[in-house]
C-alpha positions in Angstrom: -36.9 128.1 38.9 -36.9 126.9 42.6 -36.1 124.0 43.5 -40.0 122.6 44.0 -40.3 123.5 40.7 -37.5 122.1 39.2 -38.3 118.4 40.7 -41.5 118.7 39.3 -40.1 119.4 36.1 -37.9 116.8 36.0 -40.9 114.6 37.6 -43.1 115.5 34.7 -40.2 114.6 32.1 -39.3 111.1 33.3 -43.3 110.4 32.8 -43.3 111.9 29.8 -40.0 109.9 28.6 -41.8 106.3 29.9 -44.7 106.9 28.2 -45.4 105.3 25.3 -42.7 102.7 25.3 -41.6 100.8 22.0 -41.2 96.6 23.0 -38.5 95.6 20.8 -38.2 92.0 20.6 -34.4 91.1 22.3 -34.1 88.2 19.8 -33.4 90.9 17.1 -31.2 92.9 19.2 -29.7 89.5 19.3 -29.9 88.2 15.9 -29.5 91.3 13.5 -25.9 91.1 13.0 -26.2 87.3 12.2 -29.1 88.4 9.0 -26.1 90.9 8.2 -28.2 93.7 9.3 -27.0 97.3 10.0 -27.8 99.7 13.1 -29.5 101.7 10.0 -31.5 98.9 9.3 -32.6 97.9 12.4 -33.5 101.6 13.5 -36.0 101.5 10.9 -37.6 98.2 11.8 -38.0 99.9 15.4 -39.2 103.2 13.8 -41.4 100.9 11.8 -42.9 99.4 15.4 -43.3 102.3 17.0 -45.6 103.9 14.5 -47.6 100.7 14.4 -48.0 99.9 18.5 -48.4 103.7 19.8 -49.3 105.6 16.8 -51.7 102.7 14.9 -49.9 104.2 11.7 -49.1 100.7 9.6 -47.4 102.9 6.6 -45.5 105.8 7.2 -44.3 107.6 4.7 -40.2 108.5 3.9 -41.0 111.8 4.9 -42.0 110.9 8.6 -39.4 108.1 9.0 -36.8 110.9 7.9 -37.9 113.3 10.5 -37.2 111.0 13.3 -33.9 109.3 11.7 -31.0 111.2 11.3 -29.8 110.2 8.0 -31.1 111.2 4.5 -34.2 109.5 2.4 -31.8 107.7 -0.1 -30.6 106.0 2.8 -34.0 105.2 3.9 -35.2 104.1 1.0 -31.6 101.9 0.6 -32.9 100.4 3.6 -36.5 99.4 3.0 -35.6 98.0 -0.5 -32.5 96.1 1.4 -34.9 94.7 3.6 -38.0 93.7 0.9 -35.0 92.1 -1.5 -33.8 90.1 1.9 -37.7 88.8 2.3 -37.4 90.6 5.5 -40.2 93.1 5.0 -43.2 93.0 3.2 -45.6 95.5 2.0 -49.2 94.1 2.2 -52.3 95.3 0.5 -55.8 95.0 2.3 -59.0 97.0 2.3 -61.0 98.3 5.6 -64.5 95.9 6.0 -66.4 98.9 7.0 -65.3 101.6 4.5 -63.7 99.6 1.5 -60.8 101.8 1.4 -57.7 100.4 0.3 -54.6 100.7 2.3 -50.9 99.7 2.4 -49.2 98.1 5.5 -45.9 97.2 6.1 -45.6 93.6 7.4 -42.4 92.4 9.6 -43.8 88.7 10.1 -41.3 87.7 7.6 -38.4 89.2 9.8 -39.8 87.4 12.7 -39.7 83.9 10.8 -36.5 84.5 9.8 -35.2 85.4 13.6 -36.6 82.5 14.4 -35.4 80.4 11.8 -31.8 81.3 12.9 -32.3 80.6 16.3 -33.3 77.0 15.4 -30.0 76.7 13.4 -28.2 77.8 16.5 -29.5 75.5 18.7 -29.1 72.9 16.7 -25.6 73.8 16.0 -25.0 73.7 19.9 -26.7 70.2 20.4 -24.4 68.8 17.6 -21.4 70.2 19.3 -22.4 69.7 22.8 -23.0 65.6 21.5 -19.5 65.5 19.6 -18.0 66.7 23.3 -19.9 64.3 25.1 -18.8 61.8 23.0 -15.2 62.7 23.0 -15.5 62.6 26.6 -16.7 59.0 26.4 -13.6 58.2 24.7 -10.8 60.0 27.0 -12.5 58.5 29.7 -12.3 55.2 28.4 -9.1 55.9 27.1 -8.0 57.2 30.5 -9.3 54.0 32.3 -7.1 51.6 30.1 -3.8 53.9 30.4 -3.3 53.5 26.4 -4.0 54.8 23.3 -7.5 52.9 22.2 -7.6 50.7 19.5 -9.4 51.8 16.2 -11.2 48.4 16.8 -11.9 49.9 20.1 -12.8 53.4 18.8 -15.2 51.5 16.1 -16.8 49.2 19.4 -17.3 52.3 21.4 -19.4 54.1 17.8 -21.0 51.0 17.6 -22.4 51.2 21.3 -23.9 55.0 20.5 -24.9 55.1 17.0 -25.6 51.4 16.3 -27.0 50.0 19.9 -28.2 53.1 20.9 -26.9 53.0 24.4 -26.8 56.1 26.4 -23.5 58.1 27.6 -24.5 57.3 31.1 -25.3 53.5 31.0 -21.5 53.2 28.8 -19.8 55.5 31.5 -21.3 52.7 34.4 -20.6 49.9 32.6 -17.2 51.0 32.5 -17.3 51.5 36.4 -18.7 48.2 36.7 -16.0 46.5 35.0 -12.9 48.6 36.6 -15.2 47.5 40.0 -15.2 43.6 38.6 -11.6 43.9 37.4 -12.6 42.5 34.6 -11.4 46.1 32.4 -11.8 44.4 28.7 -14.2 45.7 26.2 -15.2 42.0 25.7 -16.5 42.3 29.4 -18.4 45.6 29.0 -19.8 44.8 25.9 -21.4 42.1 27.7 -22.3 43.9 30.2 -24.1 46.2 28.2 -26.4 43.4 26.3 -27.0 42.0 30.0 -28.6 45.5 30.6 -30.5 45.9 27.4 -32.4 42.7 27.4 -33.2 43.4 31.0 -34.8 47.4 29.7 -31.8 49.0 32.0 -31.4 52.1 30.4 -29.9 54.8 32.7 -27.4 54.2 35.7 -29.9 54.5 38.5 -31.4 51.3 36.6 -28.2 49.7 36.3 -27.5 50.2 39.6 -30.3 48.6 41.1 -30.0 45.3 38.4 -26.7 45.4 39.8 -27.3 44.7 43.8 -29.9 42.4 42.9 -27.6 40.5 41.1 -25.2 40.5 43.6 -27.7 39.9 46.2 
């Protein structure tokens, strides 16, 4: 084989490798070990894809999935029923409009729900944990402000400003500047400052900021 030949070859088997591509959703690649899923597993699923995008095949049979997966049919089957008993894959009945033949399909939408399901929990997870660390950053700064160890009357005022009043992290954080600005740093002072604010609708710093120099001015 010359070498003309032999980049033509290799030519003709990079097509032939790029064709017919299998789009497996990243969120699994993602997710699967979170559903307690194995590489088996997911092999299938994307066995399962392929034959329905490229091949329009929505049931293949354990022989076929064998041929292209390199472990045995009780490990196949293992799979699928793992995956049906973890409402992960369904096996749908329907019948064609034009010929009334009945056929069997297998249905991943259940996976997908799932998938996203789980993403949902984890970003809610990370709000709640990004909050908690805003709010503990509220307090050391506070904390850092006053050179001392807060009060838990303090700690309970400062709760009371986020969960009760419903003021922001940013309008607390520039009340606090404003006070340390006044020096005037008592949470008597702030607190005030804050109810000045809400009964004016000053709700962010920019806000506050301009309430501020027209006060003064």
């Amino acid at each position: 084989m010359n070498k003309k030949t032999r980049q033509s070859y290799v030519n003709g088997m990079v097509q032939g490798l790029t064709d017919g591509t299998v789009s497996v959703p990243y969120t699994l690649l993602k997710t699967y070990h979170a559903l307690q899923l194995s590489e088996i597993d997911v092999m299938l699923i994307i066995h399962l894809m392929a034959y329905r995008d490229n091949e329009q095949r929505d049931f293949p049979s354990l022989e076929e999935l064998q041929a292209r997966m390199s472990v045995k049919s009780d490990k196949i089957t293992d799979s699928l029923q793992k995956l049906m008993e973890r409402k992960l894959l369904q096996i749908e009945t329907e019948v064609d409009h034009r010929s009334g033949i009945q056929y069997e399909r297998y249905d991943l939408s259940l996976l997908y729900g799932q998938i996203a399901a789980l993403l949902a929990s984890q970003a809610e997870s990370d709000s709640v944990n990004n909050t908690q660390e805003t709010r503990n950053d509220i307090f050391t700064m506070i904390e850092n402000e006053f050179a001392r160890p807060l009060s838990p009357m303090e700690l309970e005022t400062i709760s009371s400003w986020l969960d009760e009043d419903r003021y922001s992290e940013e309008l607390i954080r520039t009340a606090l500047k404003e006070a340390v600005f006044a020096g005037k740093l008592h949470f008597r002072y702030i607190d005030r400052i804050l109810l000045e604010w809400s009964r004016n609708r000053v709700y962010n710093a920019e806000q506050a900021k301009l309430y501020t120099q027209k006060f003064r001015g």
